[in-house]
KEVOLUM-788492 format. One record per residue: x, y, z of N, C-alpha, C in turn; chain; residue number from 1. Coordinates in nm, 3 decimals, decimal comma. Layout:
% KEVOLUM-788492
<<X Y Z> <X Y Z> <X Y Z> A NUM>
...
This chain:
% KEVOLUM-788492
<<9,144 8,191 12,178> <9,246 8,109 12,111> <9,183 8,024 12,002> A 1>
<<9,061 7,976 12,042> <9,016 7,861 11,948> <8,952 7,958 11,816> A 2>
<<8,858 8,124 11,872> <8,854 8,164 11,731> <8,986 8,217 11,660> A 3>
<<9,099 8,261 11,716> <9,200 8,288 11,662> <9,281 8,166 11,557> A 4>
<<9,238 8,050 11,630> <9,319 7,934 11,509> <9,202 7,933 11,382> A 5>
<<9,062 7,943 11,374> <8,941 7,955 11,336> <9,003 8,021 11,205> A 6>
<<8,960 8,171 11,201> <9,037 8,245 11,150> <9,149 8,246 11,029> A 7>
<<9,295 8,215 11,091> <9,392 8,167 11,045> <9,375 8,006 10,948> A 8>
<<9,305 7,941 10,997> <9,302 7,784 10,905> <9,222 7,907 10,794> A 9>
<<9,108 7,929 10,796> <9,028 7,957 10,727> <9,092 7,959 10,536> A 10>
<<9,005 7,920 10,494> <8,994 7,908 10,331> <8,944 8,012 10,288> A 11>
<<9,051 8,081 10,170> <8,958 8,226 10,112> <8,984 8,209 9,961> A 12>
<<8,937 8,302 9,861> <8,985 8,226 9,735> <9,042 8,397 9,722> A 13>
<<9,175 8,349 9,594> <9,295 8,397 9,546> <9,248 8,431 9,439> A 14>
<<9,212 8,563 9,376> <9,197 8,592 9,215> <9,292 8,652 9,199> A 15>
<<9,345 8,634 9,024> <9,453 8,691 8,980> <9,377 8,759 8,852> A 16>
<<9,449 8,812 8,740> <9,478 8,860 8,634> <9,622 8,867 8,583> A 17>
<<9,600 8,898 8,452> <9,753 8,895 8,351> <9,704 8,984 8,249> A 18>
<<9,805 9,066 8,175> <9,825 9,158 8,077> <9,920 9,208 8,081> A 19>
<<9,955 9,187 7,900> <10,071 9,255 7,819> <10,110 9,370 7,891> A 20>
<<10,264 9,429 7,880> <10,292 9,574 7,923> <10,224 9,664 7,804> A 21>
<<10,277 9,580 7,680> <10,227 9,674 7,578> <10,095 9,714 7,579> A 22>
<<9,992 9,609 7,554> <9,897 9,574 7,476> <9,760 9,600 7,599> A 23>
<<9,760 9,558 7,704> <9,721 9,553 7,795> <9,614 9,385 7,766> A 24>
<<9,654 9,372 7,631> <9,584 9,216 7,619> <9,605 9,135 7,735> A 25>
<<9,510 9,019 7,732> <9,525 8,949 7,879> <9,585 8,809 7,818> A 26>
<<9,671 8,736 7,932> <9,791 8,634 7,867> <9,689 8,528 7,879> A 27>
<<9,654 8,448 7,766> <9,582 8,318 7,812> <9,698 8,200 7,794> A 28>
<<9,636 8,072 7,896> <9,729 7,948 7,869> <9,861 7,995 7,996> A 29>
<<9,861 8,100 8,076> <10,010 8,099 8,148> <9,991 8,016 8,235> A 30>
<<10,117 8,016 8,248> <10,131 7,880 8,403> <10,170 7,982 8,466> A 31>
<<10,044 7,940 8,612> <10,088 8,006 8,786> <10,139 7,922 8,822> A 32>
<<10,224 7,949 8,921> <10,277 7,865 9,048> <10,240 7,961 9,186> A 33>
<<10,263 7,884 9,274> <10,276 7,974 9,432> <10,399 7,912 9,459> A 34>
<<10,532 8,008 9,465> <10,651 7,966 9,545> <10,623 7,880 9,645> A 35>
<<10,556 7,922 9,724> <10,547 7,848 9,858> <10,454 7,712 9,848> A 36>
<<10,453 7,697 9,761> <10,379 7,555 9,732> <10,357 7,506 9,605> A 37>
<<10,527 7,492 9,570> <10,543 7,443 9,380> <10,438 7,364 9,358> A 38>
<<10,396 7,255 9,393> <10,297 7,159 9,300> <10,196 7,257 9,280> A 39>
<<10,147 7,352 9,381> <10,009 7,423 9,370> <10,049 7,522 9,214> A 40>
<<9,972 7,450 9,099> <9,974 7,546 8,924> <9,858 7,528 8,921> A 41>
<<9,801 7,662 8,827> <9,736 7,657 8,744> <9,721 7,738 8,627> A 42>
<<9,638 7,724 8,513> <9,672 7,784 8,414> <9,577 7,902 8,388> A 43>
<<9,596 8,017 8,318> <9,480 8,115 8,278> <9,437 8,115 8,179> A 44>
<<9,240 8,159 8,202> <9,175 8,128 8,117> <9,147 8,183 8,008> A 45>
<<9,084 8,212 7,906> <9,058 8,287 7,804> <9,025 8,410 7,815> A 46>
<<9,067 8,456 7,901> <9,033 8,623 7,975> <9,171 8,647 8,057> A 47>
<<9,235 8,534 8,102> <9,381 8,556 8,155> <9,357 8,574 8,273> A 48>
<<9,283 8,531 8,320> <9,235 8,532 8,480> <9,302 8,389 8,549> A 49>
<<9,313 8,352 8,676> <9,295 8,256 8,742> <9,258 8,298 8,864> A 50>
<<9,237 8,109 8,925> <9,235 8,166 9,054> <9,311 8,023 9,191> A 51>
<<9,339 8,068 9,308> <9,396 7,972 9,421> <9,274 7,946 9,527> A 52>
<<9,298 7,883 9,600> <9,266 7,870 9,749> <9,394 7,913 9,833> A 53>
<<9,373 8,030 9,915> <9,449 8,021 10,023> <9,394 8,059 10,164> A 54>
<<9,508 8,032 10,248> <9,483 8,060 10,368> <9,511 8,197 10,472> A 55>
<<9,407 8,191 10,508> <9,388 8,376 10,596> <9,539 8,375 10,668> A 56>
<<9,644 8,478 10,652> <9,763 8,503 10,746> <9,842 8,387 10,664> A 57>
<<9,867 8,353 10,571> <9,995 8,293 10,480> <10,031 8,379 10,382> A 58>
<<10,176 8,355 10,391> <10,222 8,440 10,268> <10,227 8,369 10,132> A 59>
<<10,218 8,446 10,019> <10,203 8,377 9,902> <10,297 8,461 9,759> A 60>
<<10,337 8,397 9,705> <10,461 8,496 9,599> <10,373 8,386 9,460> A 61>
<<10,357 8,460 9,388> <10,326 8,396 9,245> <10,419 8,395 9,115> A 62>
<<10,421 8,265 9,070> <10,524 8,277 8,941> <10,473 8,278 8,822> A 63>
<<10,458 8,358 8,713> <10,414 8,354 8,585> <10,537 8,283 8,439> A 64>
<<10,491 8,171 8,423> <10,617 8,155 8,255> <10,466 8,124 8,151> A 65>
<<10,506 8,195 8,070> <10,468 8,178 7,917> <10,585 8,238 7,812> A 66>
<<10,558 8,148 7,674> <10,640 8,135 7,555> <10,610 8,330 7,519> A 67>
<<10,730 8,317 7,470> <10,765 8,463 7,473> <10,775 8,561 7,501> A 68>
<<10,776 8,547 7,625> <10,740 8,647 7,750> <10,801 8,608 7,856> A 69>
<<10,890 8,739 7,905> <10,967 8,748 8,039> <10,945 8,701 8,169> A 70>
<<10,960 8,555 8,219> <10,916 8,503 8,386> <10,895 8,581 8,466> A 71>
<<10,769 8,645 8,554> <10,778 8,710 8,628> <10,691 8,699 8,767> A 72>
<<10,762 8,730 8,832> <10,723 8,712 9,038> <10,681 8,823 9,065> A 73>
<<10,559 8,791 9,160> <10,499 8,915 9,207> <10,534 8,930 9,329> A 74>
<<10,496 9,050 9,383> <10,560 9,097 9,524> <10,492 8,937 9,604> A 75>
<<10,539 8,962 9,732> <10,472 8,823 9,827> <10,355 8,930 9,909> A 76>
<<10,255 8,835 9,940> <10,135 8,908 9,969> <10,076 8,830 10,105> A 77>
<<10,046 8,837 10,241> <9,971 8,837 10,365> <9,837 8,772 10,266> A 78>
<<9,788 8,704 10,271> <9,602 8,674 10,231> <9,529 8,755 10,365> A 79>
<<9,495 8,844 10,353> <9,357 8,880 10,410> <9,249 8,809 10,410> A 80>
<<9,186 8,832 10,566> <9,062 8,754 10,560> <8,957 8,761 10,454> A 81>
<<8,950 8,842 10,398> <8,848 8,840 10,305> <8,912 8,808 10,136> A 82>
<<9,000 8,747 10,115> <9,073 8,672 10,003> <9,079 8,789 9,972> A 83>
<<9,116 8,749 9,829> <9,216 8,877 9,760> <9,090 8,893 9,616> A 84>
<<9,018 8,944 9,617> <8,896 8,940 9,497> <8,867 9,087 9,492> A 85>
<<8,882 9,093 9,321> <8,829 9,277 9,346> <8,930 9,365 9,320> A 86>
<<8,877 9,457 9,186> <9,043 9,526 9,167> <9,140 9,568 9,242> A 87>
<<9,093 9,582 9,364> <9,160 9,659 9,418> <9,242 9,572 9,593> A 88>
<<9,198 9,456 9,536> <9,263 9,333 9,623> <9,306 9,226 9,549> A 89>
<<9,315 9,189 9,383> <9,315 9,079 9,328> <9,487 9,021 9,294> A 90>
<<9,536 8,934 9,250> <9,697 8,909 9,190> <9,699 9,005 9,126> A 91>
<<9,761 9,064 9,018> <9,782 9,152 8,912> <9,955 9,122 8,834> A 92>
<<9,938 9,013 8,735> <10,084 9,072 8,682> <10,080 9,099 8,547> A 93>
<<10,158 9,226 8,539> <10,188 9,312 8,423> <10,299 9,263 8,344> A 94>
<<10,308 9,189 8,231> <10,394 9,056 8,185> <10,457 9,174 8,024> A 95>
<<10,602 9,155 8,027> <10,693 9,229 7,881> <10,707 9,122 7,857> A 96>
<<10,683 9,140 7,711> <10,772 9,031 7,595> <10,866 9,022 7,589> A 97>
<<10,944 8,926 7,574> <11,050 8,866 7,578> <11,187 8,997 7,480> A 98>
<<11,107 9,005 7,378> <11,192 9,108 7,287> <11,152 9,230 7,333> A 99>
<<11,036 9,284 7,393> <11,039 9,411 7,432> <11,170 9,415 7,518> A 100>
<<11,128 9,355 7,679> <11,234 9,365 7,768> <11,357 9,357 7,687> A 101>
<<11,423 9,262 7,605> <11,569 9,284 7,519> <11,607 9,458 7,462> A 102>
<<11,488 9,493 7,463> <11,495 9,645 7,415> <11,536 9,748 7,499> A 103>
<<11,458 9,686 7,579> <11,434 9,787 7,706> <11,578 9,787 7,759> A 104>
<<11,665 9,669 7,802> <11,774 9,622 7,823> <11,875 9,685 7,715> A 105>
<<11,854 9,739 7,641> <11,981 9,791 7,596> <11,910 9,964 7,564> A 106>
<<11,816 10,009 7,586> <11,796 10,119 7,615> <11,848 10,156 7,728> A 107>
<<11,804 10,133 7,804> <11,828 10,184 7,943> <11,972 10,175 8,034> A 108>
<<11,999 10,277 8,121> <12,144 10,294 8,110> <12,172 10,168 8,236> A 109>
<<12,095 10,102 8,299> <12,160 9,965 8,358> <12,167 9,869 8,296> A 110>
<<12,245 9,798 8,251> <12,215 9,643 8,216> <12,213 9,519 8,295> A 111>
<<12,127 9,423 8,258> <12,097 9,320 8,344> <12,203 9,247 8,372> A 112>
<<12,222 9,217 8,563> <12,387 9,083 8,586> <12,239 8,962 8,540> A 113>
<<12,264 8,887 8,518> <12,160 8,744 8,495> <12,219 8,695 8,647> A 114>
<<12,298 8,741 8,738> <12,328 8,653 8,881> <12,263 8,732 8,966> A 115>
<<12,175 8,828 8,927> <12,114 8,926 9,032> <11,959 8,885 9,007> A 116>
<<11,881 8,992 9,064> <11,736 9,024 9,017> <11,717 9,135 9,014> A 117>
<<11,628 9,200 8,919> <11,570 9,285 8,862> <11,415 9,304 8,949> A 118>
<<11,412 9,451 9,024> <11,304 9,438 9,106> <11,194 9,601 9,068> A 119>
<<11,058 9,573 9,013> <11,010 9,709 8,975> <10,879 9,668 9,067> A 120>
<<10,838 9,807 9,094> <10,735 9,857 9,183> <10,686 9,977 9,103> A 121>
<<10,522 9,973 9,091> <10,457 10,067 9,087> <10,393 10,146 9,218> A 122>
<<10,468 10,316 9,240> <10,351 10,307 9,352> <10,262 10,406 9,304> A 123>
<<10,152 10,394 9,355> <9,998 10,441 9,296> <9,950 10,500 9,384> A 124>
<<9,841 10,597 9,285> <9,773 10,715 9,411> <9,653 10,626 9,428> A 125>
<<9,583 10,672 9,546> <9,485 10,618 9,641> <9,333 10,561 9,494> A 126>
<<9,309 10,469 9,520> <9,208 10,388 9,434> <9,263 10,409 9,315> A 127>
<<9,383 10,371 9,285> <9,429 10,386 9,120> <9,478 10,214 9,100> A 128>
<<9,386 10,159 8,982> <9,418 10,038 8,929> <9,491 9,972 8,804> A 129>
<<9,597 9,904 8,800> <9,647 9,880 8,665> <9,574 9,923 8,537> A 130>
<<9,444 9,943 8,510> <9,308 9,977 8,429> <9,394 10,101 8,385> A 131>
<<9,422 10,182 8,485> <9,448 10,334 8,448> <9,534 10,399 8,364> A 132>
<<9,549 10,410 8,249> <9,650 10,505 8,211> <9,790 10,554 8,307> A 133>
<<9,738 10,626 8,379> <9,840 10,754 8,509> <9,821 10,677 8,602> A 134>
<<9,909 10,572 8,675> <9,840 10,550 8,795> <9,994 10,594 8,896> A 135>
<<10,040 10,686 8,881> <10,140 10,680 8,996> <10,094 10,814 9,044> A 136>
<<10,175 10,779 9,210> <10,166 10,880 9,316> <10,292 10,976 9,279> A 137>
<<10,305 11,095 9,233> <10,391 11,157 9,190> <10,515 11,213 9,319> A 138>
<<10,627 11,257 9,318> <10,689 11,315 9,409> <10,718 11,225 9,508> A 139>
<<10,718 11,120 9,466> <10,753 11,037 9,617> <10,910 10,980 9,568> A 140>
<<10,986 10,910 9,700> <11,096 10,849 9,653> <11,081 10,762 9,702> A 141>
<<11,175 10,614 9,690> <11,123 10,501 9,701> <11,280 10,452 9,762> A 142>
<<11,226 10,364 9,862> <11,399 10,312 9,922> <11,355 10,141 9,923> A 143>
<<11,468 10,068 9,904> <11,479 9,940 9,903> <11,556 9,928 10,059> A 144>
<<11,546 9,802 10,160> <11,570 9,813 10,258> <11,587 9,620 10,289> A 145>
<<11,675 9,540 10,303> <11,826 9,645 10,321> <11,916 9,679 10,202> A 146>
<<11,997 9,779 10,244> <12,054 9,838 10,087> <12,192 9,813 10,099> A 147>
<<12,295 9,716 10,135> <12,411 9,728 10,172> <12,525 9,764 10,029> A 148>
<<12,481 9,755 9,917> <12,559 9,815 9,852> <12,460 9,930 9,774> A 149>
<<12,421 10,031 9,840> <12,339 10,113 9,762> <12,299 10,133 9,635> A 150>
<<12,226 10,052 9,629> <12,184 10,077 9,520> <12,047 10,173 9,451> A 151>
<<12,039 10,248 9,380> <11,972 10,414 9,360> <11,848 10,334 9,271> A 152>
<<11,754 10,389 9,287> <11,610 10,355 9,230> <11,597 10,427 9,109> A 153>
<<11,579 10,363 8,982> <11,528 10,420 8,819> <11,431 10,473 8,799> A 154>
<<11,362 10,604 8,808> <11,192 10,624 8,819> <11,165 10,658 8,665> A 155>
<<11,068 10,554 8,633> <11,038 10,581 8,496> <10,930 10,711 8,492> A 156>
<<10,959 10,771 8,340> <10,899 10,919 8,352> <10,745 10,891 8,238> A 157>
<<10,676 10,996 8,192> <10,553 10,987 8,116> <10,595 11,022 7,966> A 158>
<<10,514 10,992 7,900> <10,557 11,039 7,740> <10,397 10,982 7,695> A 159>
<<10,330 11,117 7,637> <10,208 11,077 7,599> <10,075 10,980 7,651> A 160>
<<10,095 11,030 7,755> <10,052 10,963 7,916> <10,018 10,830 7,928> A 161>
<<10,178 10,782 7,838> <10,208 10,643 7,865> <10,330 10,647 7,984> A 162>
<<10,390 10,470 8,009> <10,478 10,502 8,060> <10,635 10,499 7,988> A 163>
<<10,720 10,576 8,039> <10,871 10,613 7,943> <10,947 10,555 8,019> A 164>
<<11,038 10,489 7,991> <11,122 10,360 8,074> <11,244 10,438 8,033> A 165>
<<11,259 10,575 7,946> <11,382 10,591 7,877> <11,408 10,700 7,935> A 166>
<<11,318 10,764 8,081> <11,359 10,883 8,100> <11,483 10,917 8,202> A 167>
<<11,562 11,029 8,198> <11,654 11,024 8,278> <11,666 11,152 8,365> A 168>
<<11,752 11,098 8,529> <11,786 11,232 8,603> <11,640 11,268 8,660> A 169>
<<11,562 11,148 8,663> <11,444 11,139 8,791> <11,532 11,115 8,935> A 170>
<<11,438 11,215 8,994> <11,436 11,182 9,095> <11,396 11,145 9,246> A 171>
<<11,222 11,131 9,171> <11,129 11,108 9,249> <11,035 11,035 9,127> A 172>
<<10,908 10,941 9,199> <10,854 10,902 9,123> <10,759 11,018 8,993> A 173>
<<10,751 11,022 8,914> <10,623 11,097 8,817> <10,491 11,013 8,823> A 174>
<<10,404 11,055 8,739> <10,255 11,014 8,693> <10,226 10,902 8,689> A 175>
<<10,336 10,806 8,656> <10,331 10,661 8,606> <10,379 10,608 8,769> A 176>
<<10,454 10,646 8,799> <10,483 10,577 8,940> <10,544 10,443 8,926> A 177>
<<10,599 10,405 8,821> <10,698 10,316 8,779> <10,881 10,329 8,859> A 178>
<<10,912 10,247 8,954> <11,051 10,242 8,983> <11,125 10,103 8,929> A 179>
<<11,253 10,137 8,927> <11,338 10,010 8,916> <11,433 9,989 8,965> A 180>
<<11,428 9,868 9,068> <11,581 9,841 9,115> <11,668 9,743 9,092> A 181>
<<11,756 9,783 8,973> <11,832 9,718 8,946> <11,920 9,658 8,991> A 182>
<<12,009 9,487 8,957> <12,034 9,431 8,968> <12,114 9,425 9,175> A 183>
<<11,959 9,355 9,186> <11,965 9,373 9,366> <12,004 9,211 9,404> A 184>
<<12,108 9,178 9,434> <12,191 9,073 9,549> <12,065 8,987 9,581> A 185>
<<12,019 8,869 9,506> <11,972 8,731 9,537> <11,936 8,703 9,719> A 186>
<<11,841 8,694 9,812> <11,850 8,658 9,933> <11,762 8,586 9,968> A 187>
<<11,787 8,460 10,064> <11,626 8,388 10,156> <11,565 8,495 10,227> A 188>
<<11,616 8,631 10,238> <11,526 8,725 10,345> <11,511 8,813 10,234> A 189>
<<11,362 8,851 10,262> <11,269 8,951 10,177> <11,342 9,107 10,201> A 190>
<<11,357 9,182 10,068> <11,336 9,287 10,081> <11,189 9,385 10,113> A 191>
<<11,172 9,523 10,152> <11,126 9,573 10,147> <11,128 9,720 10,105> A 192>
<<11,039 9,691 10,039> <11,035 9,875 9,917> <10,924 9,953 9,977> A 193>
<<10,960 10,056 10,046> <10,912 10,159 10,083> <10,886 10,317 10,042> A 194>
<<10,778 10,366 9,948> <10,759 10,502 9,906> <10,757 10,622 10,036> A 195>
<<10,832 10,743 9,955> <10,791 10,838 10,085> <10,745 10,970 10,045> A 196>
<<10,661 11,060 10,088> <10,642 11,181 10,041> <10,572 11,232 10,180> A 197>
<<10,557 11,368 10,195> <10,518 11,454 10,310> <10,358 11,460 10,271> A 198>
<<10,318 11,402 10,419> <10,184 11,409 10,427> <10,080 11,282 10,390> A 199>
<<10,170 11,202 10,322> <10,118 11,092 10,268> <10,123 10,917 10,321> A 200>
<<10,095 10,877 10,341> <10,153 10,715 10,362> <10,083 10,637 10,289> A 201>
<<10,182 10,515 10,282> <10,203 10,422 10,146> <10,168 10,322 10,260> A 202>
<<10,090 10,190 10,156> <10,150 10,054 10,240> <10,284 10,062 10,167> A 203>
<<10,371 9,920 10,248> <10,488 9,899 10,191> <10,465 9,796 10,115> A 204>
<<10,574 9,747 10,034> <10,566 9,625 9,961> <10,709 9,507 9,967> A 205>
<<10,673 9,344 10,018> <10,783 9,243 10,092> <10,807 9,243 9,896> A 206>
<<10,929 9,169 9,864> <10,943 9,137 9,735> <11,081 9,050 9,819> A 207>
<<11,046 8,872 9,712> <11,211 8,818 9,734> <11,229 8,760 9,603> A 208>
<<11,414 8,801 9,612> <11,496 8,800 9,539> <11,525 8,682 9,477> A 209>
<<11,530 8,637 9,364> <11,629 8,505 9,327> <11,697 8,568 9,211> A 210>
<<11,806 8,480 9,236> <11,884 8,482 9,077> <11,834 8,478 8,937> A 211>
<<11,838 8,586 8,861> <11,760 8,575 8,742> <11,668 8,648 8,706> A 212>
<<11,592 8,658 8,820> <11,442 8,678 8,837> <11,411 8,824 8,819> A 213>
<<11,232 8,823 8,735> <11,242 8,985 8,696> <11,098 8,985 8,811> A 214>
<<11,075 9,059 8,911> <10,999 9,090 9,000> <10,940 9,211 8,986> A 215>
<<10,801 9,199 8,950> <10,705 9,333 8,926> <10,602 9,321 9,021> A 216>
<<10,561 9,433 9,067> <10,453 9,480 9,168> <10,378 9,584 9,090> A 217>
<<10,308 9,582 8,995> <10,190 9,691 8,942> <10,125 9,673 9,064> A 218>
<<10,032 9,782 9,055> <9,843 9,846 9,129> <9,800 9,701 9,115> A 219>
<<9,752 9,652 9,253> <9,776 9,695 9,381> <9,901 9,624 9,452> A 220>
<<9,987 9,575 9,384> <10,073 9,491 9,458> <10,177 9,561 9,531> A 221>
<<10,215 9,713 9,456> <10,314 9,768 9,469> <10,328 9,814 9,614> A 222>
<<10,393 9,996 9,641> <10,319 10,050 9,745> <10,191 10,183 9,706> A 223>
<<10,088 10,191 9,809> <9,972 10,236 9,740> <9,952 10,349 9,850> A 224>
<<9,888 10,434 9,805> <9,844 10,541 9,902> <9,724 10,504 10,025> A 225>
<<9,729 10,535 10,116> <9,649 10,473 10,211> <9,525 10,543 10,247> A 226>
């Protein structure tokens, strides 16, 4: 019992990163928050990095605002004992410009309720990092849970082995492993987005909802091959 509370108090440190969708430039000057503990900000550095203190077995959701660029929440994340450091354990948010997303928003055949949220997940093949060009697990489908007014998942397709936000009549993830679930019902209880394909398993990924809110999970936040 006493190493089990041990453990759990324990202090680990929180690394993040930031970069453009476009550009893959890194955002300097953004303000973090941790939902779960508004006063806890800080800002990123000239590389677009930051970093937290947290605690082993707490959950943690991060908020990104910078000037000209779309607010965005990352999935909520368990801290592992061994903090979150290391591509392939670190924050990661993948931040659209303000006028891209306006684009994107009238490309694409959903348009945004502003009383909902907007929820995207990358899921990725096994050791594939935002870094990558291709990072999706191809052939998989992706369910949001709970779904009480069904709502159908957007799988963005490839175009010059970038990713194509414009493709249509997917129906499983492609190369990019980009999904979108549009305008999903605001809740205090977390959804969960779950990938599926034969032979394979994904972690899953918690994501919560607010009004407004555009919620991205790139590599590794999303769901990932195991």
């Amino acid at each position: 019992y006493i190493f089990f509370n041990a453990v759990f108090c324990k202090e680990v440190l929180i690394t993040g990163r930031t970069r453009d969708f476009l550009t893959g430039a890194p955002l300097r000057k953004a303000k973090i928050t941790i939902l779960e503990r508004p006063n806890d900000v800080t800002y990123t550095n000239e590389q677009g990095r930051f970093e937290f203190k947290g605690k082993v077995g707490e959950n943690v959701t991060f908020f990104l605002e910078k000037t000209f660029y779309r607010s965005t929440q990352t999935s909520t994340i368990t801290v592992p004992e061994g903090g979150n450091v290391g591509l392939q354990n670190e924050i990661v948010f993948q931040v659209v410009g303000a006028l891209t997303f306006k684009f994107f928003e009238v490309a694409l055949p959903v348009h945004e309720d502003d009383s909902k949220c907007q929820l995207v997940v990358t899921v990725a093949a096994k050791n594939k990092t935002v870094d990558d060009d291709l990072q999706g697990e191809p052939n998989a489908t992706v369910t949001i849970s709970p779904n009480p007014t069904g709502i159908k998942p957007y799988y963005f397709g490839v175009i010059h082995g970038k990713t194509n936000p414009f493709a249509r009549g997917l129906e499983s993830t492609s190369l990019d492993g980009g999904v979108l679930f549009p305008n999903v019902e605001p809740s205090d209880s977390p959804y969960l987005i779950s990938a599926h394909k034969d032979g394979v398993k994904f972690t899953e990924t918690v994501m919560y909802c607010r009004k407004g809110i555009f919620v991205n999970a790139p590599p590794p936040l999303g769901p990932i091959v195991n």
